[in-house]
N, C-alpha and C positions, 0 to 999 in steps of 0.2 A: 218386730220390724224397726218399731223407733232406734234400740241397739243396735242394730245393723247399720244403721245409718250414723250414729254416733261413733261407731266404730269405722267405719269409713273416712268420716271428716278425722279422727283421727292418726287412724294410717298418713291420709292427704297430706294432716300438718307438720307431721314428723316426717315424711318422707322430706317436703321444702323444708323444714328445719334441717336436718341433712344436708340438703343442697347448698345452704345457706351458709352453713358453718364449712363444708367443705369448698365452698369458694373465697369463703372470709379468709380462709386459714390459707388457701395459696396466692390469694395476693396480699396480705402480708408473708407468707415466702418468697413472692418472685419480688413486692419490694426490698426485701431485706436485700436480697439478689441480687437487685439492680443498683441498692445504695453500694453495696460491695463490687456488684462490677465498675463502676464510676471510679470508688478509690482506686482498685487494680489499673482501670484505663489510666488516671492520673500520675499513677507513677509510671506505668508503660508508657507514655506516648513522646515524653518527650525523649526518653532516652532511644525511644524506635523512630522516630524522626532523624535525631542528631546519628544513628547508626546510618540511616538514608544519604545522609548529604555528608559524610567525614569520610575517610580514606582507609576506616580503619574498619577489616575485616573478620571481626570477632563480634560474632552477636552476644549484645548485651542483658537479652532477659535470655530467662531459663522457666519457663513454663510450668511446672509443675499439677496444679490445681485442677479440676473441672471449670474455674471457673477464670483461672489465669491462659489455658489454653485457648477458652472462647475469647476471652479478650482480644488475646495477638492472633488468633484465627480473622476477626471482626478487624484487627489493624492493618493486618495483610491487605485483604479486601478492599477496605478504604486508602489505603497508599498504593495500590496496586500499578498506579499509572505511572508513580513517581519512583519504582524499585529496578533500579537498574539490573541487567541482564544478570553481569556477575555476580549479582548478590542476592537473586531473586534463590540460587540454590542452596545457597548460607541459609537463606531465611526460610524456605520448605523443609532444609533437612532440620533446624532446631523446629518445626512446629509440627503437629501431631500429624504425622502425613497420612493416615488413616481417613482422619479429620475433615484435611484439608480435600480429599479422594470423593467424600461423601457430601461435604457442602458444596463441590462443584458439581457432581452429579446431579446434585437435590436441581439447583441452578437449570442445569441442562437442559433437564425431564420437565421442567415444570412449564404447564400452558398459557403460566403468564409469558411473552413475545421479549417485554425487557429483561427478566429474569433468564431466561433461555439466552439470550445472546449477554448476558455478563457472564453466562457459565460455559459459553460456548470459546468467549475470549479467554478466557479463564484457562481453561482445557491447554489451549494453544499456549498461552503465559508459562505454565507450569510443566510445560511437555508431557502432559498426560495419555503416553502410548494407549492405556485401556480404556481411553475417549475418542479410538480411532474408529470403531463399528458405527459409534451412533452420530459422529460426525460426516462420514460418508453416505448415511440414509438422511443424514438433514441437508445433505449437496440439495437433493431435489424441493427444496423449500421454494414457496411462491414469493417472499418473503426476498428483496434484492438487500439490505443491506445486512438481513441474518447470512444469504448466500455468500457476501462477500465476510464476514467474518469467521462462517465456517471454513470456507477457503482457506483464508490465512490462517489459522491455528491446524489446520490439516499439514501445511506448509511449516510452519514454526514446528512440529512433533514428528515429521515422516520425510522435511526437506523436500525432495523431489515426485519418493514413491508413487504420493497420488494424484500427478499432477495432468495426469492425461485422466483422468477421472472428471479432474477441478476443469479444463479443458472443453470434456463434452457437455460438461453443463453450461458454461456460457458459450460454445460456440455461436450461437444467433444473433449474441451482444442484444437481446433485450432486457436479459436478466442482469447482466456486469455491462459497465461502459470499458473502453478498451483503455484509458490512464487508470481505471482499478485492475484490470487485468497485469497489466506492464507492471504495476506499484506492487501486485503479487508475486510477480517473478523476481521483482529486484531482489526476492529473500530467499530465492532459492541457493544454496551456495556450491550443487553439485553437477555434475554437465547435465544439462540438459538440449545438446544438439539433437538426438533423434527423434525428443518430441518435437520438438519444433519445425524440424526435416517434416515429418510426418504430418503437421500443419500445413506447411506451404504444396505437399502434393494434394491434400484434401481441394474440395469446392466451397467453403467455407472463405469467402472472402476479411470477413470480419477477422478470423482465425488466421488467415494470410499475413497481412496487414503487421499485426502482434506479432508473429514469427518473424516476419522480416524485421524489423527493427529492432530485435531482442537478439536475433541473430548478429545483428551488425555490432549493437551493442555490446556485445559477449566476444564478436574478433574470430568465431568459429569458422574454420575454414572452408564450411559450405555455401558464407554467406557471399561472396563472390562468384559462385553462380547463379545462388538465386540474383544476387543485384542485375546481373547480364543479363539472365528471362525475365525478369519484372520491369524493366525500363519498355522495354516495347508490349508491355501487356493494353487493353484499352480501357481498363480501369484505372483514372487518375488516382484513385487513394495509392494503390499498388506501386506504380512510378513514384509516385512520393514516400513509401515507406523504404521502396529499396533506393531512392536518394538520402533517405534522412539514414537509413543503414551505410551508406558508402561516406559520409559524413564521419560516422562516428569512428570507419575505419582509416579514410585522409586516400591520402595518394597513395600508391602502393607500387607505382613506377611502372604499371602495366599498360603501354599504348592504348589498345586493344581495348583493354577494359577502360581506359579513362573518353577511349573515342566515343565508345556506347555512352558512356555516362551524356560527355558533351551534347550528342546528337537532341539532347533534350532540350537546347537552349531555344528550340522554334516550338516547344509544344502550347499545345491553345489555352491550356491551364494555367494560370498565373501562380497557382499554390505549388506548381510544378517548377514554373520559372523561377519562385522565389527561395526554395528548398536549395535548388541549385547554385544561385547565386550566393548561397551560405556557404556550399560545398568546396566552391570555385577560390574561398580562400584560403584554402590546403593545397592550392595548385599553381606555384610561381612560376607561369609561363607567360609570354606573350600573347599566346592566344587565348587565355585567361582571364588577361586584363583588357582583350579584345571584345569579349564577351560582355565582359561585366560592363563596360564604358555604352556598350552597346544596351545593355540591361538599364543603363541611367535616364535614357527614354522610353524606357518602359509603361503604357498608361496602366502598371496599376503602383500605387506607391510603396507596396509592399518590396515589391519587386526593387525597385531604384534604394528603399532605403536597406534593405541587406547588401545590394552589390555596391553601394557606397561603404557602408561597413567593411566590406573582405578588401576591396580597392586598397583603405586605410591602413590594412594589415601586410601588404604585400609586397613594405619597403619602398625605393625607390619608383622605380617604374609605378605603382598603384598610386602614387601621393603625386607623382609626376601625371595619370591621365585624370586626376580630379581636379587637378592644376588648370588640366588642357581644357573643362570643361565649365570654367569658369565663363569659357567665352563661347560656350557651344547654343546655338540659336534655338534649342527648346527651351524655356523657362526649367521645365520641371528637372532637368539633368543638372544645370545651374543651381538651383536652389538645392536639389540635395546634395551636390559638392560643396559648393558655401557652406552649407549646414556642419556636414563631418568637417571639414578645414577648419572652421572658426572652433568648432569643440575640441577640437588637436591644437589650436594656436597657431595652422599654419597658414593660414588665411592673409 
């Protein structure tokens, strides 16, 4: 029995002897490792820097090693923010793209939240096509600002393809706000009129909104009639986005279409009035500056201080009724004339 027992404590000690020795001996490797990765990084980094910020499109390491690879894998990553477009492909195709394939996925997959969305930006950074499955099953993330990053690198890798995907997921606008949605489209760089078409016929107000102003902003020739239906709709956001859309397109010479526009200068909304009066200085007519002079007693200030603004721009006649209203008996139409006058000099 007693040998038994001796023989056991000994198994015991030799087993943690083992252990012992087998952990001693890999951190003196992974130090050796890590004193050698440090020299590597130190002669990598500056010369991967000065490749960052120079003009000159020849990358200067050449990788070779296990352990020269990880280094500039590890410098990518960390300069990631700072690699310009054009040369983010220089620097993918000199690094082990295998490599780079597999630490972003690692990234991706992984249930740490920060670690997923550096892999998730990452994906997008690097136009990673075979990161397009598992980006569209992370659309449905509870998660708004992984949502919005998936987004964009769905967008960065696929441009448009998935955009009525990226689309049904924020429709409700509680998961994206609508300046992240708008800031996602500005990258799309291919038509996207029939998504957008196909927004402003849905019931999705929030989705409306974003169409029409993306519409306008884009110059697409449907947006002209949506502007036409949305000025008499009774949702003030709606009138305001197909004003802030008719804006972005100016005057277009079209009566008809500039009447509708006009006919808003009585609406009860002031965020309505004031869109307008932005509008109003792409429009040199008399009854423009009718309006606007009219907009300078306006009680909300918002209002008086953009139709002071457009007034300002509108040549003669506009510099001439802010002249006129120097002496006009509201205070408040006074004082925002004085105000624009004296900041022009012409007071």
């Amino acid at each position: 029995m007693t040998d038994m027992i001796w023989l056991f404590l000994i198994s015991l000690l030799l087993i943690n002897l083992s252990i012992f020795v087998f952990v001693l001996i890999k951190k003196i490797v992974m130090n050796r490792m890590n004193v050698k990765k440090k020299e590597i990084r130190k002669d990598y980094e500056d010369k991967f820097v000065l490749f960052l910020t120079s003009e000159d499109n020849q990358v200067p390491l050449k990788p070779n090693t296990f352990l020269e690879k990880k280094v500039f894998q590890e410098l990518i990553l960390d300069y990631n923010a700072y690699i310009s477009e054009a040369k983010q492909s220089l620097i993918i195709n000199q690094a082990d793209q295998e490599a780079t394939v597999a630490k972003v996925e690692l990234y991706l997959n992984s249930k740490n939240i920060w670690k997923k969305k550096t892999g998730t930006y990452l994906a997008g950074e690097y136009r990673l096509d075979s990161m397009s499955r598992v980006l569209l099953q992370q659309l449905e993330t509870t998660d708004h600002d992984l949502l919005f990053v998936t987004s964009k690198s769905l967008i960065k890798i696929a441009d448009h393809y998935y955009l009525k995907e990226i689309l049904k997921e924020v429709s409700d606008g509680k998961r994206m706000g609508k300046n992240q949605v708008l800031s996602l489209l500005e990258l799309v760089e291919g038509n996207i009129e029939e998504s957008l078409d196909d927004c402003m016929r849905s019931n999705d107000l929030f989705l409306q909104v974003i169409a029409m102003e993306e519409l306008g902003k884009r110059h697409y020739q449907a947006s002209i009639l949506w502007i036409r239906k949305m000025i008499s709709e009774p949702q003030k956001e709606l009138r305001i986005a197909a004003i802030k859309a008719a804006n972005r397109i100016g005057n277009i010479g079209d009566d008809l279409y500039l009447k509708g526009i006009l006919s808003l200068k009585e609406d009860t909304e002031w965020e309505v009035r004031a869109f307008l009066a932005k509008f109003l200085k792409k429009v040199n007519s008399d009854l423009s500056v009718s309006i606007l002079k009219d907009f300078m007693s306006d009680s909300n200030w918002q209002v008086r201080h953009n139709a002071a603004e457009s007034l300002i721009v509108l040549g003669i006649k506009g510099k001439g009724a802010l002249t006129d209203l120097l002496d006009a008996a509201d205070p408040f139409a006074r004082d925002a004339a004085s105000a624009v006058l004296q900041r022009e000099g012409l007071d």
